[in-house]
C-alpha positions in Angstrom: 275.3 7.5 213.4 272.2 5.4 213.5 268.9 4.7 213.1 269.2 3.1 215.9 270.8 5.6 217.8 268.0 7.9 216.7 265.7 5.7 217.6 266.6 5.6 221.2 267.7 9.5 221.8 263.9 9.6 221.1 262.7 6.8 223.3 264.9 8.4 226.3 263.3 11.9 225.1 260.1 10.9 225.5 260.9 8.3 229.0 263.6 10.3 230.7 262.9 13.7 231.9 266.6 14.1 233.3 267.7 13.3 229.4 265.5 16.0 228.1 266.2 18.6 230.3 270.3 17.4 229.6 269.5 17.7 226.0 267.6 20.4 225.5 270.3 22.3 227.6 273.3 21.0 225.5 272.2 18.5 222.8 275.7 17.4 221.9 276.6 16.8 225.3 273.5 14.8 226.3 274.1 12.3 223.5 277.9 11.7 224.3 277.3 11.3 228.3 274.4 8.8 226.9 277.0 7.2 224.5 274.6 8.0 221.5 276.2 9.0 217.9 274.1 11.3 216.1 275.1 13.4 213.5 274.7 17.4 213.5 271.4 16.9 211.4 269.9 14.0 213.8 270.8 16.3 216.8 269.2 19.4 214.9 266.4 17.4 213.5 265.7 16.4 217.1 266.1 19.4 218.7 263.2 20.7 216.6 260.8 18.8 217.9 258.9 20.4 220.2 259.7 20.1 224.2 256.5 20.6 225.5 255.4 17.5 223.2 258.3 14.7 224.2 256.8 15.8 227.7 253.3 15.6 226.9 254.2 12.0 225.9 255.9 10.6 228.4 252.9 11.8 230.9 250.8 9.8 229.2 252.9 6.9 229.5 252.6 4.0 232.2 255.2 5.2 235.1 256.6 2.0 235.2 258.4 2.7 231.4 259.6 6.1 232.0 263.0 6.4 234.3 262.0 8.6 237.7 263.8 12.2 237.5 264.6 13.7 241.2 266.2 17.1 240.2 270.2 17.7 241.4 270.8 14.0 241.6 273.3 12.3 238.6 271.6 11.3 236.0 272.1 7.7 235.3 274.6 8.0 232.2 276.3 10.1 235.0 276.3 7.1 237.6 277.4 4.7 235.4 280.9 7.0 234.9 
């Protein structure tokens, strides 16, 4: 449990639609296969924010800083397993 570990479950919220989909799907188990530590109120506290939004974001982000999602492939926390 981290800041920093908040901090980037965010980041890849907002950058990685494979991650969001993964997490909004299974929270706890989208953090472990990312090697994040959250805590149960972190994960909750994240889970609340609203999906539609995180997405929102990250389409009004420069392609070149969000990771490119192709639906049925491994994610890359996956890969690197």
């Amino acid at each position: 449990m981290s800041q920093r570990d908040v901090e980037r479950t965010l980041g890849k919220l907002v950058t990685d639609e494979g991650f969001r989909e993964n997490f909004f799907g299974d929270p706890a188990s989208a953090v472990l296969r990312a090697g994040l530590d959250l805590t149960r109120e972190e994960l909750d506290s994240l889970s609340n924010i609203p999906r539609a939004a995180l997405a929102a974001l990250g389409a009004r982000l420069d392609g070149r800083i969000c990771r490119l999602h192709v639906a049925g492939q491994p994610s890359y926390e996956e890969q690197r397993r």
